[in-house]
C-alpha positions in Angstrom: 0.0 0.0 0.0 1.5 3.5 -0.9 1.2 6.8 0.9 -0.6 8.0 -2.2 -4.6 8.3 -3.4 -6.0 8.6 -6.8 -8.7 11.0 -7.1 -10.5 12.7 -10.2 -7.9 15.0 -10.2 -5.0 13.3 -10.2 -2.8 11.2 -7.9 -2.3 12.7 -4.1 -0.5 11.9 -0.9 -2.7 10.2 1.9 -1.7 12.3 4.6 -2.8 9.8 7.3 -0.6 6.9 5.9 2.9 8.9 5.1 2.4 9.7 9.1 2.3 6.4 10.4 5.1 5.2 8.0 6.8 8.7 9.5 6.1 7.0 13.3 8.1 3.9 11.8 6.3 1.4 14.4 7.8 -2.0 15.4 10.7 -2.0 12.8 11.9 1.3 14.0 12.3 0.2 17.3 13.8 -2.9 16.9 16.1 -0.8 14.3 17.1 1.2 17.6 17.4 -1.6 19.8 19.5 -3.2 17.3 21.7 -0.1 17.4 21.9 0.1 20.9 23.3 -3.5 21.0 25.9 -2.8 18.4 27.1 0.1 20.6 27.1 -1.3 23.9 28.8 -4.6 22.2 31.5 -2.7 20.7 32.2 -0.3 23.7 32.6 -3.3 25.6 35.2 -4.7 22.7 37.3 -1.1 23.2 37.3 -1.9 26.9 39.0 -5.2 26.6 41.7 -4.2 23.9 45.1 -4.2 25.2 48.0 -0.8 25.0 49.3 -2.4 21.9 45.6 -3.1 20.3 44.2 0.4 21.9 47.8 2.2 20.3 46.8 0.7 16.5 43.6 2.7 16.2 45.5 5.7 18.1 43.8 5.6 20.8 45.1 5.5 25.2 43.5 3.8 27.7 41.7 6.8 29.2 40.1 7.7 25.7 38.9 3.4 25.5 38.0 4.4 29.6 36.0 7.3 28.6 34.4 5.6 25.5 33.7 2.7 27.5 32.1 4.0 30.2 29.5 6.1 28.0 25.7 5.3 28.3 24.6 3.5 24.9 22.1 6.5 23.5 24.9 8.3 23.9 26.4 8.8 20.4 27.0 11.8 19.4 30.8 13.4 19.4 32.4 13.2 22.5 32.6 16.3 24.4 35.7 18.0 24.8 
């Protein structure tokens, strides 16, 4: 089903359908859970590398720390 009506004048959009595919639903939020996941897996990967692991992607043990230690929604740029 498309967000679109046909009517004498032409094709339109269905207003009330492109919102709830705008609201995403179910797949949405398993989209972000599935995010959140991948984030708090991988933080938890940096936090077990070793110096010479942690020095290879340029990175010390108090930024893998910091990184570590984040909350998962929180992925924007780290502050400085």
């Amino acid at each position: 089903m498309s967000g679109f009506l046909l009517s004498p004048g032409g094709v339109r959009r269905n207003p009330s359908l492109a919102r709830r595919r705008a609201r995403g639903g179910a797949a949405t939020w398993f989209g972000w859970m599935g995010v959140m996941l991948r984030i708090i897996t991988t933080r938890r990967q940096l936090a077990a590398m070793d110096d010479r692991m942690l020095k290879d992607i340029g990175l010390s043990r108090a930024d893998a720390v910091y990184e570590s230690g984040r909350l998962p929604w929180d992925i924007g740029p780290r502050a400085q």
